[in-house]
FIZAMI-625012 format. One record per residue (C-alpha): residue in three letters; x, y, z. Coordinates in steps of 0.001 Angstrom, whole numbers, plus 500000, padded with zeros to 6 digits. Layout:
 code     px     py     pz
  ALA      X      Y      Z
...
This chain:
 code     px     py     pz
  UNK 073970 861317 559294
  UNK 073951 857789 558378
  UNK 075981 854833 558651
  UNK 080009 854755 558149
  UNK 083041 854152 560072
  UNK 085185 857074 561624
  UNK 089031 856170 561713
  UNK 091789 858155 563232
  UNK 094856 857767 561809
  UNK 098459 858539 564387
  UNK 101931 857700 563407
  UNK 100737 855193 560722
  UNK 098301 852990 563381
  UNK 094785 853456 562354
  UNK 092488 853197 565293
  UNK 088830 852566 564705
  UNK 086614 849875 563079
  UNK 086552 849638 559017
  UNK 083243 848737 558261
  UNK 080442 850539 556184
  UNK 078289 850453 558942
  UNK 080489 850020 561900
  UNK 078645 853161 563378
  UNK 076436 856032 562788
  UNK 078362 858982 561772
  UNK 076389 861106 563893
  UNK 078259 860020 567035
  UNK 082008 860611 565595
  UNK 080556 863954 564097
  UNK 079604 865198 567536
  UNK 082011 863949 569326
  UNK 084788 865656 566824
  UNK 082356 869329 567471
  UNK 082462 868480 571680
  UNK 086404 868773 571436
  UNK 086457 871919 569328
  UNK 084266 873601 571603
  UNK 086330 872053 574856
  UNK 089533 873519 573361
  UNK 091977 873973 575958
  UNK 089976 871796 578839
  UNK 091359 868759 578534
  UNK 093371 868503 581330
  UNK 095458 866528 583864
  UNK 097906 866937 585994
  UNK 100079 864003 584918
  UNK 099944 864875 581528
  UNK 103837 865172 581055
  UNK 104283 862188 582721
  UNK 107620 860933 580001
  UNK 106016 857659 579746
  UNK 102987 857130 577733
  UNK 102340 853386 578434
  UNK 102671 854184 582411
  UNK 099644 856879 581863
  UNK 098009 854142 579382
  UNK 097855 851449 581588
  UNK 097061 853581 584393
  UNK 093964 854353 582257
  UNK 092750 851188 581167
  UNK 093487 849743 584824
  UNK 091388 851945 586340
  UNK 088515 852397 583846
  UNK 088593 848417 582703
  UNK 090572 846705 585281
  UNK 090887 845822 588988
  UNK 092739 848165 590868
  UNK 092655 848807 594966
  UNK 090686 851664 595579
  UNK 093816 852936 597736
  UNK 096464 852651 595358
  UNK 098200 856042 594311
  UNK 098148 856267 590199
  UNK 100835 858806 589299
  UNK 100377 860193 592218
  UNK 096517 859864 592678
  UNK 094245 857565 594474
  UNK 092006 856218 591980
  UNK 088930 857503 592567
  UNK 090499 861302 591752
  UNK 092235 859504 588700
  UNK 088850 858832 587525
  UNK 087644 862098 588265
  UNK 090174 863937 586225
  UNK 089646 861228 583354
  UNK 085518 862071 583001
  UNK 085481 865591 584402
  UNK 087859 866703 581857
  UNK 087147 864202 579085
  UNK 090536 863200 578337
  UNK 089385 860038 576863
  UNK 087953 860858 573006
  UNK 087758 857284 572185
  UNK 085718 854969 572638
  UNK 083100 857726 573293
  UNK 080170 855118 573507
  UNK 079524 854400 570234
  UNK 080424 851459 567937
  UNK 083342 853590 566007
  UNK 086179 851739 568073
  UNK 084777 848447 569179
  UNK 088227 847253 567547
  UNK 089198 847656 571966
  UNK 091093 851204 570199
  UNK 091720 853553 573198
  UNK 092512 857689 572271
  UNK 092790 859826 575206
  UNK 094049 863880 574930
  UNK 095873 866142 577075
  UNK 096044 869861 576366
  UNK 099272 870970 576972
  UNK 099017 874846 576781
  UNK 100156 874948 573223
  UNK 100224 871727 572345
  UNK 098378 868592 573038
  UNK 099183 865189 573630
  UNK 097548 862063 571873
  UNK 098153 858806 573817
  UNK 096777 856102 571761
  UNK 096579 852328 571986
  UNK 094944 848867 571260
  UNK 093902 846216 574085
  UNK 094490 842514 572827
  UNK 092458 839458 573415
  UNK 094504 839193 576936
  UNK 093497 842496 578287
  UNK 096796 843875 577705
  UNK 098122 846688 576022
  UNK 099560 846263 572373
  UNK 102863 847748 572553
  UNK 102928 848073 568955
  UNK 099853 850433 569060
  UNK 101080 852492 571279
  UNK 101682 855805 570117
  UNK 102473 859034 571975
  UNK 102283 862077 570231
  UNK 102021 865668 570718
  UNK 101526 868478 568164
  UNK 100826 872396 567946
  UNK 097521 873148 569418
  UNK 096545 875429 566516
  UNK 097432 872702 564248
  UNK 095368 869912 565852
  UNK 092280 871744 565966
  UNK 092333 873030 562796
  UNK 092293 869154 561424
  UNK 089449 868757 563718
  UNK 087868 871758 562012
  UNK 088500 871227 558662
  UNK 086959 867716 559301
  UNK 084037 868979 560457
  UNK 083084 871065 557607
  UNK 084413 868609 555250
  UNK 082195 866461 556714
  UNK 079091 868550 557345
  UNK 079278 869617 553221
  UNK 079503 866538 551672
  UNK 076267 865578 554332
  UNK 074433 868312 553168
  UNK 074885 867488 549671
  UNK 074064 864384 550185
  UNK 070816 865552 551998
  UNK 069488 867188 549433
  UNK 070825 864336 546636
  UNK 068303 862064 548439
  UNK 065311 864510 549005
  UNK 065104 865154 544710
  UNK 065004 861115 544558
């Protein structure tokens, strides 16, 4: 699907690497597809924790950083923090490819109807950017149609594309 850069845009902070080939569109495409089809899965039980940078640095401590394997995490040890973090893919960014090697962080919490975007930036310093830090939560319905519509946006203008390049 070729080379681009994927960009997601939340409370005017775009997180994501603008480049035309910061990654192959491929990845973002499939990775937008995996949370349509995990509607509703994305879950955790500290997910309305009030305080988004707690649950962000929590995150990036315990994925990235150097935390005792005995510490309790909002109320976890960190080994079940992690658990709930992969088994449920609450983390949609960076999703292993080169889309958000900009150190851009996007994880998602379903919330029944709603779900919750906590996203953020790491600086040279390994710290959290507070002024990346957004924490947002919107209608369910409404946040998956975007995802949707994105998708087939997406998947058209490929296909025309496609067959652009197989006359030539």
């Amino acid at each position: 699907m070729g080379l681009g850069f994927f960009l997601v845009h939340l409370e005017g902070c775009s997180y994501g690497v603008v480049k035309p080939d910061a990654t192959l569109l491929a990845c973002s495409f499939d990775a937008v597809l995996n949370r349509l089809v995990k509607r509703g899965t994305h879950l955790a039980n500290f997910s309305n924790e009030s305080n988004g940078l707690l649950i962000a640095q929590t995150f990036y401590d315990v994925i990235y950083g150097d935390v005792c394997d005995k510490e309790l995490l909002l109320g976890l040890s960190v080994c079940e923090f992690h658990n709930i973090i992969s088994q449920n893919e609450i983390q949609w960014a960076p999703d292993g490819d080169a889309a958000f090697d900009d150190s851009s962080y996007i994880l998602q919490f379903d919330l029944e109807n709603k779900v919750r975007l906590i996203s953020f930036k790491v600086n040279e310093s390994r710290e959290i950017s507070r002024d990346s830090l957004r924490d947002y939560s919107l209608n369910a319905d409404d946040y998956y149609e975007v995802l949707k519509e994105w998708s087939s946006a997406f998947y058209a203008e490929w296909e025309i594309q496609s067959k652009i390049l197989n006359r030539v």
